[in-house]
C-alpha positions as CSV (number, residue, x, y, z in Angstrom):
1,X,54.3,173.4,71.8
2,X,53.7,175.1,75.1
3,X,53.8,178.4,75.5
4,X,56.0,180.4,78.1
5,X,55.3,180.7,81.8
6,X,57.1,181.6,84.4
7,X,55.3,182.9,87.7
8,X,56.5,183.8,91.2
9,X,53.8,182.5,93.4
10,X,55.7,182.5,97.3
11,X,57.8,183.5,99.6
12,X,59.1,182.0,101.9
13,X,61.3,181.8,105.3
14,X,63.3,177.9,105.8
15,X,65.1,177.6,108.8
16,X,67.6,174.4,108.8
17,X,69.4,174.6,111.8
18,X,72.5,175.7,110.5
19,X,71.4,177.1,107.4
20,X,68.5,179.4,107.1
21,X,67.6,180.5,103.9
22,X,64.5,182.7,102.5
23,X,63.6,182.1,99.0
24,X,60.6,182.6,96.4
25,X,59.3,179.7,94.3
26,X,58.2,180.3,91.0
27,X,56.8,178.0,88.4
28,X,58.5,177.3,85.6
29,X,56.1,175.3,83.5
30,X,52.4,175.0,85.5
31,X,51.2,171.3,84.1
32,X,53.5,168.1,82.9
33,X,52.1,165.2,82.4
34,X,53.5,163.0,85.2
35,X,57.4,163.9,84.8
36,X,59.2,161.9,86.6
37,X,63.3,162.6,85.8
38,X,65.3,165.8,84.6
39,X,68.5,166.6,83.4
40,X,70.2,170.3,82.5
41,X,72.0,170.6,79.2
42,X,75.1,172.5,80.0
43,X,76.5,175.7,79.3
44,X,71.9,176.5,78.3
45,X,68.5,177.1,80.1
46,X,67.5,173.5,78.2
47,X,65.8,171.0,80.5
48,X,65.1,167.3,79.5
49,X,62.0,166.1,81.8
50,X,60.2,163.0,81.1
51,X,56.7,161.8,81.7
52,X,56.0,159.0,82.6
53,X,53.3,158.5,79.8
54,X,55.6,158.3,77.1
55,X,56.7,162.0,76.5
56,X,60.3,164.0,76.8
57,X,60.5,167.8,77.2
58,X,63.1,170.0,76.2
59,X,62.1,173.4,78.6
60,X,63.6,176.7,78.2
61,X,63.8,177.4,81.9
62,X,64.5,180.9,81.4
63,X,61.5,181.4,78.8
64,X,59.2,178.8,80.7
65,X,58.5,177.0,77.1
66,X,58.5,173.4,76.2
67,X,58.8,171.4,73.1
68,X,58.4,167.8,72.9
69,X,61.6,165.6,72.0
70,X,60.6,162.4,69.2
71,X,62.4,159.8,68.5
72,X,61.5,157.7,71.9
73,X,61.7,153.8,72.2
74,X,58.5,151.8,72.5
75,X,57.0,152.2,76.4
76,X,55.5,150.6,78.4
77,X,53.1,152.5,81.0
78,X,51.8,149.5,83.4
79,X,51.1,150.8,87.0
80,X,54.3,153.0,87.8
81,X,55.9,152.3,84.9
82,X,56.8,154.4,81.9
83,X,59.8,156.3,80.6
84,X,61.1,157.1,84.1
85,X,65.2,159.0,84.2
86,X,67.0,160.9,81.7
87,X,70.7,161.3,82.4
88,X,73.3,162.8,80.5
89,X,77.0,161.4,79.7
90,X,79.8,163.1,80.9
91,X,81.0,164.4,77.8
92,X,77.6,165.9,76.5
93,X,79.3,168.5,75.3
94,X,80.9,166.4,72.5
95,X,79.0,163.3,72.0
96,X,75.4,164.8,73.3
97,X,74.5,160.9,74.3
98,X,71.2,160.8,77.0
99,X,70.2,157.5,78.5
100,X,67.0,157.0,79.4
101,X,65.5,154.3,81.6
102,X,61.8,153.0,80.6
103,X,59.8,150.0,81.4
104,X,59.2,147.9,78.4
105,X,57.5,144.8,77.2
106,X,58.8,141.4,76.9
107,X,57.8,137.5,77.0
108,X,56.2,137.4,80.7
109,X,55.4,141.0,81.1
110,X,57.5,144.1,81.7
111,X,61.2,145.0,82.6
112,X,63.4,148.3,83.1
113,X,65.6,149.1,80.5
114,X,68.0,150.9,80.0
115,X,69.3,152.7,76.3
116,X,70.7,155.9,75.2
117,X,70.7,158.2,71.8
118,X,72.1,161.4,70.3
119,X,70.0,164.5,70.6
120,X,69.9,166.8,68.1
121,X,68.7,169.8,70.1
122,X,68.0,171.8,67.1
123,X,65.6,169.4,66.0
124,X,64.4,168.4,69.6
125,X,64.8,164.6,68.0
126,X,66.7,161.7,69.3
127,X,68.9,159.7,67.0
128,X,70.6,156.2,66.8
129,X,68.7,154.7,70.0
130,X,70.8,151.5,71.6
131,X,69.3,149.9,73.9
132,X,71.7,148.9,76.2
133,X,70.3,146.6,78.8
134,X,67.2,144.9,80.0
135,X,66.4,143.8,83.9
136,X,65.4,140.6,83.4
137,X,63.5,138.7,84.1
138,X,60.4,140.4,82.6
139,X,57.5,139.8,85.2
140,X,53.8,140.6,85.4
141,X,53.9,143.2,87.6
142,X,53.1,146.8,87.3
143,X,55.2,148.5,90.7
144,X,58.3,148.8,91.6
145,X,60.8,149.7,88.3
146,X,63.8,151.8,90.2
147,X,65.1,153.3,87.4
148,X,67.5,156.4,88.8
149,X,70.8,156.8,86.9
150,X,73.6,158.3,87.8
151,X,77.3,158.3,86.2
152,X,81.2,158.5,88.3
153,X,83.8,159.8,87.5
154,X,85.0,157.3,85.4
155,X,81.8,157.9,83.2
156,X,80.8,154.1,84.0
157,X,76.5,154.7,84.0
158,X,74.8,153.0,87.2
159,X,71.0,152.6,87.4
160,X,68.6,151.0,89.9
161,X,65.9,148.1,89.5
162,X,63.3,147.9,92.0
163,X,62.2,144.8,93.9
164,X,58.9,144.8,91.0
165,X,56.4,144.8,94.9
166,X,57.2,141.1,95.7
167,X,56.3,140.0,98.7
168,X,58.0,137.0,99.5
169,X,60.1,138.0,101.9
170,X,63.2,135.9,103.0
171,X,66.5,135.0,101.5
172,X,65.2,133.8,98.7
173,X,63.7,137.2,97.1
174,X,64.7,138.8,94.2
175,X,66.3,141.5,96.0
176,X,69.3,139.1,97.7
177,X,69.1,136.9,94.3
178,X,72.1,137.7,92.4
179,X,70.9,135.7,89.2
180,X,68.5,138.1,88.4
181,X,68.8,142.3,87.9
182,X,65.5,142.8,90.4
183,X,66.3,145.2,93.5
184,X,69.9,145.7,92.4
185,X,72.0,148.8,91.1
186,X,73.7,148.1,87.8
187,X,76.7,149.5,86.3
188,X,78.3,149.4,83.1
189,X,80.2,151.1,81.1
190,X,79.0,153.7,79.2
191,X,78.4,151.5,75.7
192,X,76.5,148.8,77.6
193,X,79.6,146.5,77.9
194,X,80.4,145.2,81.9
195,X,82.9,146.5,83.7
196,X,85.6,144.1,84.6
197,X,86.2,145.0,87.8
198,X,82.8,144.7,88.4
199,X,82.1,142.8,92.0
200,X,80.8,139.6,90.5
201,X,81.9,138.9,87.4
202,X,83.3,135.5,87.5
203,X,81.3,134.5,90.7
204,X,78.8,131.8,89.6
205,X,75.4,132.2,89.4
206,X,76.2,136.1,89.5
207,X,74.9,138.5,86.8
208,X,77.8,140.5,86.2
209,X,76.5,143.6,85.9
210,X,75.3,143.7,89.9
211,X,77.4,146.1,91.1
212,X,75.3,146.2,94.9
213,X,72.1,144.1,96.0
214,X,69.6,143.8,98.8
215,X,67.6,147.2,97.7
216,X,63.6,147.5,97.7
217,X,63.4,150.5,94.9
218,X,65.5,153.0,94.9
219,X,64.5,156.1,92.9
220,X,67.2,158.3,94.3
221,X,70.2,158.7,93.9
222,X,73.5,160.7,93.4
223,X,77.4,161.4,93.4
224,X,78.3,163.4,96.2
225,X,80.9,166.0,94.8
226,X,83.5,166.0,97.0
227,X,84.0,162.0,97.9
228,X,82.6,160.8,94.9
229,X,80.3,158.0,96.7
230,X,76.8,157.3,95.2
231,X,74.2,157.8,97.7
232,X,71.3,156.2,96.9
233,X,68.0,156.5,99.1
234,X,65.5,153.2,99.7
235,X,61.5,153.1,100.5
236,X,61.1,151.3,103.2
237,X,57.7,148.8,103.7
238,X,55.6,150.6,106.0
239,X,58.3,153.2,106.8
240,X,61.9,151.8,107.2
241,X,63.1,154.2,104.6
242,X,66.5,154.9,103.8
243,X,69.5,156.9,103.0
244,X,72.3,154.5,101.6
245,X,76.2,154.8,100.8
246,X,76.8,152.7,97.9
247,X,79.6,150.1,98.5
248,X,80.8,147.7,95.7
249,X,79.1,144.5,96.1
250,X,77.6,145.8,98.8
251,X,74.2,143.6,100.3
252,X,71.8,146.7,101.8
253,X,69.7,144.1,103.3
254,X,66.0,143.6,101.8
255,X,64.3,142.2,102.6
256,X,66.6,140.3,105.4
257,X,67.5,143.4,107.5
258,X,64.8,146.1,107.5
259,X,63.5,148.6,110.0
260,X,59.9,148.5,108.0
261,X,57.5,146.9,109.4
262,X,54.2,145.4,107.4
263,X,51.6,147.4,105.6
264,X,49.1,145.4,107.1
265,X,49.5,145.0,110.9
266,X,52.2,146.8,111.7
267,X,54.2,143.6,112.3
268,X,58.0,143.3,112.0
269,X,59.5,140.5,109.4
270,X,63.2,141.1,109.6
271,X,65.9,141.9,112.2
272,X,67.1,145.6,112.3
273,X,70.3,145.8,109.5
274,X,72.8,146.1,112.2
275,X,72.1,142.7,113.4
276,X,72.6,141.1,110.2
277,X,75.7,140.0,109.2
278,X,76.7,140.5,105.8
279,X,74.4,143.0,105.1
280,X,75.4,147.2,105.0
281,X,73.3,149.7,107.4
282,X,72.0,153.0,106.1
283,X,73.5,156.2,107.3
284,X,70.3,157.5,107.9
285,X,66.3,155.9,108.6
286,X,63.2,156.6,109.6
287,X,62.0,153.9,112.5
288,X,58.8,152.3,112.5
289,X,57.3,154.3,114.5
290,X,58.3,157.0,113.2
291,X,55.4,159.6,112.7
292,X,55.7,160.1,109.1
293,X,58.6,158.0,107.5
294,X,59.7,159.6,104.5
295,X,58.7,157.8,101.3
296,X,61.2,159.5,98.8
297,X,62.4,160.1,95.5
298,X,65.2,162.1,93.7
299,X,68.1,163.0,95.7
300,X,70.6,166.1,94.3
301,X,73.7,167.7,96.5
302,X,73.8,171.6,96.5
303,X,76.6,172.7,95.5
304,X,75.8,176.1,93.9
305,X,76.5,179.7,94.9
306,X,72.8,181.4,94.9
307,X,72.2,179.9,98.5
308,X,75.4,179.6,99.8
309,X,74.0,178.6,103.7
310,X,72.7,175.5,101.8
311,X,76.0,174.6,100.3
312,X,77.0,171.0,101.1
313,X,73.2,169.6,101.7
314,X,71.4,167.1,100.5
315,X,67.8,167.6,98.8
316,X,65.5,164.7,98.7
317,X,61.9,164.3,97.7
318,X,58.8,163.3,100.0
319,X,56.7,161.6,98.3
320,X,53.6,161.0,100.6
321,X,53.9,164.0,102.7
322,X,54.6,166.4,99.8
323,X,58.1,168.7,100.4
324,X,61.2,168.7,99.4
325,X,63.4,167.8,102.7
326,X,66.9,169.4,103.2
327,X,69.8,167.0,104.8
328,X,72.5,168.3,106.8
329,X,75.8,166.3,105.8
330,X,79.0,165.8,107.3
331,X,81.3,162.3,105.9
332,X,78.3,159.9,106.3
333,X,76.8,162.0,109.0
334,X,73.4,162.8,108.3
335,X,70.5,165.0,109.8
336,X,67.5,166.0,108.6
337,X,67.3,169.9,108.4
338,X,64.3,171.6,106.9
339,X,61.2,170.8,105.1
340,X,60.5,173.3,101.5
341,X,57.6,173.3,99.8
342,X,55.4,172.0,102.8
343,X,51.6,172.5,102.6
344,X,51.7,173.5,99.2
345,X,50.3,170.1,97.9
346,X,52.7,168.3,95.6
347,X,54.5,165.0,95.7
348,X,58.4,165.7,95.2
349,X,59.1,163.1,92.3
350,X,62.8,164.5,91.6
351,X,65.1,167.7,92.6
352,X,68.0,169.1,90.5
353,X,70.6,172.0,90.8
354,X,70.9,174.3,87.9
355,X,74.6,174.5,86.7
356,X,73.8,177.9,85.1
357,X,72.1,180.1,88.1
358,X,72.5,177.5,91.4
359,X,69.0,177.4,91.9
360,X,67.0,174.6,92.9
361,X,64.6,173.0,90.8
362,X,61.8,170.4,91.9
363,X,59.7,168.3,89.9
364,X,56.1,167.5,91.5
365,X,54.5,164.4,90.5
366,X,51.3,163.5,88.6
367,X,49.3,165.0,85.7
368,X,49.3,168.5,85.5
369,X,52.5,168.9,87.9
370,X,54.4,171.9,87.4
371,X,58.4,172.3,87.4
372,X,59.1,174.9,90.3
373,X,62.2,176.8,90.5
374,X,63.6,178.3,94.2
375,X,65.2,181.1,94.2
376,X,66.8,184.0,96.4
377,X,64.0,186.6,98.0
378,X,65.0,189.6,97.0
């Protein structure tokens, strides 16, 4: 049991072009153990956060306390792997289903999965765990698991598999094999089962559950509000990174179209995606020699009332360079607007917007992280 702590620690003046807003930041809880995905309960201050060590929190946001949810499936915590998103169905309020992704063990090493239970909040316990699917094929590798979920509006779940940091590069990688779930987005329905309008079922040789293909490891991603399009956003190699549109059977182009270049040497190994047919651009990258690229994580659209200048953006995580950037959107018309949380220190693993007061809450990454909360200056 933690006890409560909430602290205003800075304020602070963002200018975004368009949409300047001042805010203070205060901490919420001051140390998780690696979280790594959150989702808000509705119509409550309760916040599930995982850790990647094997740990889920239910936070009081308003009170700044934590207790620790049991009931978890057996985890595997191999390089960057762990229990990685939470998610919540659509219909919470009356089945009070969360999915979870994780990596787990298997013959040959480890995989994502993906599973979902009942929590009894009263308790802080989940019940009946399914697991619902497994990205095979389990491999010996300890990097690149994906893992974002995300539901539309036809509460069908998606959720991304990385490329598990293979380096064979060419058309016959994981990511552009469509007989295996690595450096894909899946969807299903939301009791495991596969869509049958999914893009490939009845293509041979094609795991049905693909429902887009040619992605690195995407560990953002989100429905914009108004079109109801998944973005999703990409790491690049050595920059190249991404902002994506998800289309239905959609190829995005790793490692065959890519404006990364190698880690070591700087050296280009694929055509730029627009000279690649077959394959879809982003709507927005970082070059290769760009500066900084922009190694990132979650992704959330503002759509609250406390900052109303930021209405209509898009927040995603740095990584690397440790802020939280701010995205100007218009259709798939994207510019980046603002950088939060710069200097401070922390890795942006994942950003949400709380349904209850519209303020924006950011998860840092590693152990002894806190959850911050942005708010209004006064």
């Amino acid at each position: 049991m933690q006890k409560g702590f909430i602290a205003a620690f800075l304020g602070a003046l963002v200018t975004t072009g368009a949409a300047a807003q001042s805010y203070t930041v205060n901490t919420v809880v001051p140390a998780l153990n690696q979280p790594w995905g959150m989702a808000f309960i509705p119509q409550s201050d309760q916040l599930l956060v995982t850790e990647r060590g094997g740990s889920l929190q239910m936070i009081d946001v308003a009170a700044g306390s934590a207790r620790e949810v049991s009931g978890l499936p057996r985890i595997s915590t191999q390089g960057q792997g762990g229990l990685l998103d939470v998610a919540l169905h659509p219909e919470f309020a009356d089945n009070a289903l969360v999915y979870l992704t994780w990596s787990g063990a298997g013959d040959g090493g480890t995989a994502t999965h993906l599973g979902r239970a009942r929590l009894n909040a009263d308790a802080a316990a989940l019940e009946n765990l399914e697991l619902l699917y497994i990205a095979t094929p389990f491999l010996n590798s300890g990097a690149h698991f994906g893992s974002r979920i995300v539901f539309d509006d036809q509460n069908r779940v998606y959720f991304t598999t990385g490329d598990r940091g293979s380096k064979a590069f060419g058309p016959d990688h994981f990511s552009q094999d469509l007989g295996v779930n690595h450096g894909k987005v899946l969807r299903l329905n939301d009791d495991g089962t596969i869509p049958a309008d999914n893009p490939f079922v009845g293509t041979d040789g094609a795991l049905p559950a693909i429902f887009s293909y040619g992605h690195r490891n995407p560990q953002g991603m989100a429905l914009h509000p108004e079109t109801g399009a998944i973005w999703a956003n990409e790491h690049g190699e050595n920059n190249g990174d991404e902002i994506n549109i998800l289309q239905e059977g959609g190829n995005f182009g790793w490692p065959i179209a890519s404006y990364a270049v190698t880690y070591s040497g700087g050296q280009r190994f694929a055509p730029a995606p627009p000279q690649v047919p077959g394959t879809v651009p982003p709507v927005y990258w970082w070059e290769a020699d760009h500066p900084e690229g922009f190694p990132p994580s979650g992704l959330a659209f503002y759509e609250g009332d406390a900052f109303p200048e930021w209405r209509g953006h898009a927040f995603m995580g740095n990584l690397r360079h440790q802020y939280l950037g701010v995205f100007s959107v218009d259709g798939a018309q994207v510019s980046q607007t603002g950088r939060l949380l710069e200097s401070e220190g922390w890795r942006i693993r994942d950003v949400a917007i709380g349904p209850q007061d519209g303020f924006v809450y950011a998860l840092a990454d590693g152990r002894g992280a806190p959850l911050l909360r942005l708010e209004p200056a006064q």
